[in-house]
C-alpha positions as CSV (number, residue, x, y, z in Angstrom):
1,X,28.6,-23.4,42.2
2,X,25.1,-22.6,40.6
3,X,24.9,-19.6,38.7
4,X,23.9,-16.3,39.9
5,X,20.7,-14.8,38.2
6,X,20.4,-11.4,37.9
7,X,17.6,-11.2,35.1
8,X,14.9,-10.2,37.3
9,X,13.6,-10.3,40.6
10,X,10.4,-12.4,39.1
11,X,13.3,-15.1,38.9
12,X,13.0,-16.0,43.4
13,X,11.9,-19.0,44.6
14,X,9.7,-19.4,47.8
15,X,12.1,-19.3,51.2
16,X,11.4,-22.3,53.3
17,X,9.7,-20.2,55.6
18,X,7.2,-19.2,53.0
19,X,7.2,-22.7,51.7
20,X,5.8,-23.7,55.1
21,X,3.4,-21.2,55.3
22,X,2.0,-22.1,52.3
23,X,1.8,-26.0,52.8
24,X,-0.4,-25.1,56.1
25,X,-3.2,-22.1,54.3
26,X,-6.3,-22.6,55.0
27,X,-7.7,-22.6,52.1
28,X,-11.5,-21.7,50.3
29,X,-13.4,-20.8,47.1
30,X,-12.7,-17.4,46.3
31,X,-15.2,-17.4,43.4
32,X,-17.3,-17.5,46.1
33,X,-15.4,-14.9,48.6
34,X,-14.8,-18.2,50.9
35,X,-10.9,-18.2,50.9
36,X,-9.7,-16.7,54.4
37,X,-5.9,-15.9,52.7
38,X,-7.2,-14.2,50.2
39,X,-9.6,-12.0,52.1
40,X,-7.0,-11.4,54.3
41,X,-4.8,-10.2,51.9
42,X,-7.1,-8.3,50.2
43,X,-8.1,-6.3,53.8
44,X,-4.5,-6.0,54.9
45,X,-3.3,-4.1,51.4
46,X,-6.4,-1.9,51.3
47,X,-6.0,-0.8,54.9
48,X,-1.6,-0.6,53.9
49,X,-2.5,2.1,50.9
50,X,-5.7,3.6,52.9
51,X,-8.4,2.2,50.2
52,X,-11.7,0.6,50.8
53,X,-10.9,-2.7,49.2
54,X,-8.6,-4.8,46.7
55,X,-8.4,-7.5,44.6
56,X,-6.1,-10.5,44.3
57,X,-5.1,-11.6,40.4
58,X,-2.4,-13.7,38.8
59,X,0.2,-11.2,37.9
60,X,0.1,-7.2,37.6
61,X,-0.4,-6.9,33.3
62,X,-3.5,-8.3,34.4
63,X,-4.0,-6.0,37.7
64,X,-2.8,-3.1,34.9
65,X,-5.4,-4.3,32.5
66,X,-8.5,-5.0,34.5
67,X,-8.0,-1.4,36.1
68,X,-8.0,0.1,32.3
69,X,-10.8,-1.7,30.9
70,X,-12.9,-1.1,34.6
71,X,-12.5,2.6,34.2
72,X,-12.9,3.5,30.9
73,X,-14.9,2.4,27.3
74,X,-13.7,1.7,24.0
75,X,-12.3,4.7,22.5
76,X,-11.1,6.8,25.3
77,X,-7.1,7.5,25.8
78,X,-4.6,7.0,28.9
79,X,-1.7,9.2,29.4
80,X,1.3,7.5,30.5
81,X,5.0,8.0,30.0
82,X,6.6,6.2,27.0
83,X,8.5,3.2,28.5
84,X,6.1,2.2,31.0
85,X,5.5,-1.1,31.1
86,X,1.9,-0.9,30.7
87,X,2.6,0.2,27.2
88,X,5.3,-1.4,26.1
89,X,5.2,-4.8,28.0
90,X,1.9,-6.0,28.5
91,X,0.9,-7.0,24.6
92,X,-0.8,-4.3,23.7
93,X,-3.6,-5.0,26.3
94,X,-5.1,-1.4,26.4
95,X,-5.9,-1.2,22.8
96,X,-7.2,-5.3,22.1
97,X,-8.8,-5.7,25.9
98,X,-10.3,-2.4,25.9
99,X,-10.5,-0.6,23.5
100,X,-8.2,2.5,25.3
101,X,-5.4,4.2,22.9
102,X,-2.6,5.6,24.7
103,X,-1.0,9.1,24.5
104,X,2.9,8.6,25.6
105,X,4.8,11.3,26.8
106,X,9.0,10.9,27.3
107,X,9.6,11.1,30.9
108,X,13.2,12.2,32.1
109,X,13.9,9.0,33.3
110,X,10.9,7.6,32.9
111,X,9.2,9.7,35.4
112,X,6.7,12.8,34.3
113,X,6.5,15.9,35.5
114,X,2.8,17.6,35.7
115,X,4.1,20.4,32.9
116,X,4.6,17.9,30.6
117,X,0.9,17.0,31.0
118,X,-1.0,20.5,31.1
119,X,-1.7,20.8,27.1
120,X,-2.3,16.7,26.9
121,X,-6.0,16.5,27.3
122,X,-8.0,16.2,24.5
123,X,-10.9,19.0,23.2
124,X,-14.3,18.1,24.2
125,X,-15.1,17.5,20.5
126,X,-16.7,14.6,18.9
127,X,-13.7,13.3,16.8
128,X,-11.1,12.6,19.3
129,X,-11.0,10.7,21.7
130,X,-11.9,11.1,25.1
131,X,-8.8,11.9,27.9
132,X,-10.1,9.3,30.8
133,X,-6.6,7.9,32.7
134,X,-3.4,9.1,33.4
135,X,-1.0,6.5,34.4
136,X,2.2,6.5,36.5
137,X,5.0,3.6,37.4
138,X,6.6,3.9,40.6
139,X,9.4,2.4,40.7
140,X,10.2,2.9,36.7
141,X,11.6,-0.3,35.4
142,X,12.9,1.0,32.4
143,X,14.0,4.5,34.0
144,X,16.5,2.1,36.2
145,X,14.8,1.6,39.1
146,X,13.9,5.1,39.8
147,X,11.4,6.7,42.2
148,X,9.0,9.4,41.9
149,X,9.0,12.7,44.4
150,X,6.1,12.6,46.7
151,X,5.9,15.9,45.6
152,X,6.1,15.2,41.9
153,X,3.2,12.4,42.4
154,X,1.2,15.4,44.4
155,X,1.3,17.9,41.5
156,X,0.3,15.1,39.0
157,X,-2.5,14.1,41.1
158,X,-4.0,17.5,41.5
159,X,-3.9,18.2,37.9
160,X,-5.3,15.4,37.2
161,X,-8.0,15.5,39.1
162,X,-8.7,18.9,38.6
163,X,-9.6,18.0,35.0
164,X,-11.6,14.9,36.3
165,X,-9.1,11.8,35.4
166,X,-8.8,8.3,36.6
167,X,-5.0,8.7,38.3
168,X,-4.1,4.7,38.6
169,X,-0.6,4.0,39.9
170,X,1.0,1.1,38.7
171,X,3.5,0.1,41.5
172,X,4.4,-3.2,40.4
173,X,8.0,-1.8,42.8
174,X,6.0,0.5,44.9
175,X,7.5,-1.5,47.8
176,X,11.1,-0.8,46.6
177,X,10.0,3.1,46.4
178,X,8.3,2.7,50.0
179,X,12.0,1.5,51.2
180,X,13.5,4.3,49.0
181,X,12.0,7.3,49.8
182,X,10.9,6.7,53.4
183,X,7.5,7.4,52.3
184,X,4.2,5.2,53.6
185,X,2.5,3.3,51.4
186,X,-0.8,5.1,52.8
187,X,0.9,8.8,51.8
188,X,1.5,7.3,48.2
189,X,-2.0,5.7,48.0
190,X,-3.4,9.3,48.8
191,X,-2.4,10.7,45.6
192,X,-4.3,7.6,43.7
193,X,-7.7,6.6,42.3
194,X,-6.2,3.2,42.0
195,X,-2.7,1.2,42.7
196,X,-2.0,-2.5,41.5
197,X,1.2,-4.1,43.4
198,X,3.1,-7.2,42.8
199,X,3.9,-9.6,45.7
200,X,6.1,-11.7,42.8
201,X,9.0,-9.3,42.1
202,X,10.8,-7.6,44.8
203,X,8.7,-9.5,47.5
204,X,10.1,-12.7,46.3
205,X,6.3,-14.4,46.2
206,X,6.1,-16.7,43.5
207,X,2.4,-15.5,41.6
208,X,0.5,-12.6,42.4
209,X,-0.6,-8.8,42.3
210,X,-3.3,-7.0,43.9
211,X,-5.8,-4.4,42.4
212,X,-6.7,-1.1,45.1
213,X,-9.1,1.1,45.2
214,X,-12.7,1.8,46.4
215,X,-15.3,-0.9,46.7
216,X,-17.1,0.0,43.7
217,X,-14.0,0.2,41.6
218,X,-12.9,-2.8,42.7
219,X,-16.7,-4.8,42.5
220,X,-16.5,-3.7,39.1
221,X,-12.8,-4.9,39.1
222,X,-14.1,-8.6,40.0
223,X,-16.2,-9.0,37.4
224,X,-13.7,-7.8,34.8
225,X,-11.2,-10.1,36.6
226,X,-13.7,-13.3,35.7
227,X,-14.1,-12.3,31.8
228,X,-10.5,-11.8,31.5
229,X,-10.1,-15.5,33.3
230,X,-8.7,-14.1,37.1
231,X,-10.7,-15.8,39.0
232,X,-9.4,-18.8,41.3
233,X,-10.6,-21.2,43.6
234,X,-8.4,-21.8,46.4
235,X,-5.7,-19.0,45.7
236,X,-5.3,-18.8,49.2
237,X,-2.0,-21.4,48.8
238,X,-0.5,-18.0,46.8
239,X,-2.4,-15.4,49.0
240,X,-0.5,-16.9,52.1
241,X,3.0,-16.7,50.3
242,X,2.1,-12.8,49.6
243,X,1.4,-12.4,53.8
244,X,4.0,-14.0,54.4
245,X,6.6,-11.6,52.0
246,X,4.8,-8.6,53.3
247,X,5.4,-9.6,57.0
248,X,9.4,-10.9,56.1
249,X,10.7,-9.5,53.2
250,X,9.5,-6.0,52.8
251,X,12.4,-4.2,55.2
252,X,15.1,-6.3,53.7
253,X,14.6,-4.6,50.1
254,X,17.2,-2.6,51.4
255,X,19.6,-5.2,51.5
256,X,19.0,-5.3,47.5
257,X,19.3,-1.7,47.1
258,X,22.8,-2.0,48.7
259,X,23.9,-5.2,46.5
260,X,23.0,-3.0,43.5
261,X,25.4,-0.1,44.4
262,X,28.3,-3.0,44.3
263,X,26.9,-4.3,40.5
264,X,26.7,-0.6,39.5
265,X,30.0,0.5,40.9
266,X,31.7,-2.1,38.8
267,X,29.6,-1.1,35.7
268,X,30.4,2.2,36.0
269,X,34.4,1.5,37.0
270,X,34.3,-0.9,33.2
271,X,35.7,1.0,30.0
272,X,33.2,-1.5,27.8
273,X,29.9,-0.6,29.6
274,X,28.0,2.8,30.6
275,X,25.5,3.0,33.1
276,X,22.0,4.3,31.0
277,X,21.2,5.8,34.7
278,X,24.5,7.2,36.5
279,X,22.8,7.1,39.7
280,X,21.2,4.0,40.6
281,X,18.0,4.3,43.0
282,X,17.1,0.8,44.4
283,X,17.3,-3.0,42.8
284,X,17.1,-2.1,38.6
285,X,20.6,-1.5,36.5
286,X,20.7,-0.9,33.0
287,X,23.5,-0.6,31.4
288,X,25.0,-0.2,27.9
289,X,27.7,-2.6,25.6
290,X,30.1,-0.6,24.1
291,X,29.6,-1.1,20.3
292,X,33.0,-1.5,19.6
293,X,33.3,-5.0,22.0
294,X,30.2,-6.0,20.9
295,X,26.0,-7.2,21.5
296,X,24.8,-7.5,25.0
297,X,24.2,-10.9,23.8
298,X,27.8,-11.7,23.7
299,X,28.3,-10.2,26.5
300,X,25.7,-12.5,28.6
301,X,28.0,-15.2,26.8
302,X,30.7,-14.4,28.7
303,X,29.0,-13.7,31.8
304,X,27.4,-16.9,32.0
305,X,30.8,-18.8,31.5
306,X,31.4,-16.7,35.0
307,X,28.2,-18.0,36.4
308,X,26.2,-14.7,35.9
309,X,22.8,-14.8,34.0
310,X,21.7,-11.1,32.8
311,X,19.1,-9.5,30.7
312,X,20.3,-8.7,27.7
313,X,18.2,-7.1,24.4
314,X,19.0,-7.7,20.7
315,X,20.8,-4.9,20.5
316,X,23.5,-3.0,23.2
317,X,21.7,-2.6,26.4
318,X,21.4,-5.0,29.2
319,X,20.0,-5.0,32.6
320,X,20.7,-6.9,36.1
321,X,18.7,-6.7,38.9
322,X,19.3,-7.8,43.0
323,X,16.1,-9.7,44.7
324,X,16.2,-11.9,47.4
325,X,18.1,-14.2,46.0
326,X,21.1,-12.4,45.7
327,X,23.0,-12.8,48.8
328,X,26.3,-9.8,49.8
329,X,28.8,-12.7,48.8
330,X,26.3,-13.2,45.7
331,X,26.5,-9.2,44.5
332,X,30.4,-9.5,45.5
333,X,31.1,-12.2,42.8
334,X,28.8,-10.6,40.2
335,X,30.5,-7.4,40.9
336,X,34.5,-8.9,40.7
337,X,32.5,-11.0,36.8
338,X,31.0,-7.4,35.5
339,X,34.3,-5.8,36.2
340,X,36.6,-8.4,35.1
341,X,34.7,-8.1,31.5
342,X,37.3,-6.8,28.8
């Protein structure tokens, strides 16, 4: 029986369905603005968040990072919360590709709450820097999954744009919060100067983000895209598997949010682990080893012996995540492995 992996949902492979559609894209030079799946996409997620255009790159550190350094110059400062991933995960990208420093702020949860941010722009002075972007992640990967108020992302947005700031939204899950809250992805993409979104993770495509915004961001976004090395030829192959998630595998995130209750009901039911987050929101579980049994390391030992793969850190804390991959029966066995753990 192969094993179950729970690591991520960046770990999918292509359904046969996708596989197909893929084989048979029409395909052109995007360089040039000649591949039809990528123009496609690019239309059909700009109309989706009510934008003028977008932008198709490899992966979303680079969506992240071309948005930053399109938006700003050397020596101005993002706000963003303090285990965001744009921070924390994509290399230090900010500070080497552009020059931005960033001002963190501890969310509850990883999510912010516009009082945190009212005495967080710099003075107009000449020796600090200059408060340009504030950043948000919806879902919040390390906040377990969790999803932003409408209401929450409202406030923020007013604030900062009463003050004149770049408000970019790094939804890398946005289409797990979509499912979530019930909200459209038009009503979130109100409430942003500009959104990147990953087709690769809970979409189950196997490369790709996209970059939204309006078509001057995003012309400026294209050349940034080409000195950072984004550009491709005919992308379209990868463009197609993206149409293809969004028109089969958007709805069925909720199929993952359900498996998760069953992984996080036997985390929470175990004596050795404790849930980070008590209540889980959609498809992310983190989780901590109690000291006294041991490493999350030795803990992925075991699991793998009972065909489970999980995240786990150097230290106590260890994630596992549902995706497509992870059928009911799947979640059931990982369930009956995390609670048989002792």
């Amino acid at each position: 029986m192969p094993p179950i992996d729970l690591r991520s949902d960046t770990v999918t492979k292509p359904t046969p369905g996708m596989r197909a559609a893929m084989a048979a894209a029409e395909v052109g030079d995007d360089v040039y603005g000649e591949d039809p799946g990528i123009n496609h996409l690019e239309a059909r997620v700009a109309k989706m968040f009510g934008k003028e255009a977008a932008l198709f790159v490899p992966s979303g550190t680079m969506s992240n990072q071309i948005c930053i350094n399109a938006v700003t110059v050397p020596g101005d400062e993002m706000l963003c919360e303090s285990t965001c991933h744009v921070y924390n995960w994509e290399a230090g990208g900010p500070a080497a590709l552009s020059g931005v420093t960033c001002r963190t702020i501890d969310g509850k949860g990883g999510l912010l709450d516009v009082s945190q941010l009212a005495d967080k722009i710099r003075p107009g002075n000449d020796h600090y820097v200059r408060t340009r972007i504030v950043a948000l992640e919806n879902t919040h990967n390390r906040g377990g999954g969790r999803v932003y108020s409408i209401d929450s992302v409202r406030k923020i947005s007013a604030w900062a744009r009463s003050h004149k700031l770049i408000v970019h939204l790094d939804g890398a899950r946005i289409w797990n919060a979509i499912v979530k809250s019930g909200v459209s992805a038009d009503v979130w993409g109100a409430e942003f100067d500009t959104i990147s979104v990953c087709f690769s993770k809970g979409l189950g495509a196997p490369v790709g983000s996209a970059l939204i915004g309006s078509k001057e961001f995003v012309a400026k976004s294209r050349r940034v895209r080409k000195l950072f090395g984004g550009g491709m030829r005919q992308g379209g192959i990868l463009a197609t598997a993206a149409n293809y998630a969004l028109d089969h595998h958007l709805a069925r995130l909720q199929d993952d949010h359900d498996n998760a209750q069953l992984l996080a009901s036997a985390i929470r039911d175990n004596p050795r682990f404790r849930l980070e987050f008590p209540e889980v929101e959609t498809n992310l579980i983190w989780f901590d080893v109690d000291p006294g049994f041991g490493k999350s390391p030795d803990v992925a030992k075991i699991l793998r012996e009972k065909g489970i793969v999980a995240y786990s850190t150097y230290g106590s804390l260890m994630r596992v995540c549902t995706h497509l991959d992870v059928s009911r029966a799947d979640a059931e066995r990982a369930a009956d492995a995390l609670a048989a753990v002792r």
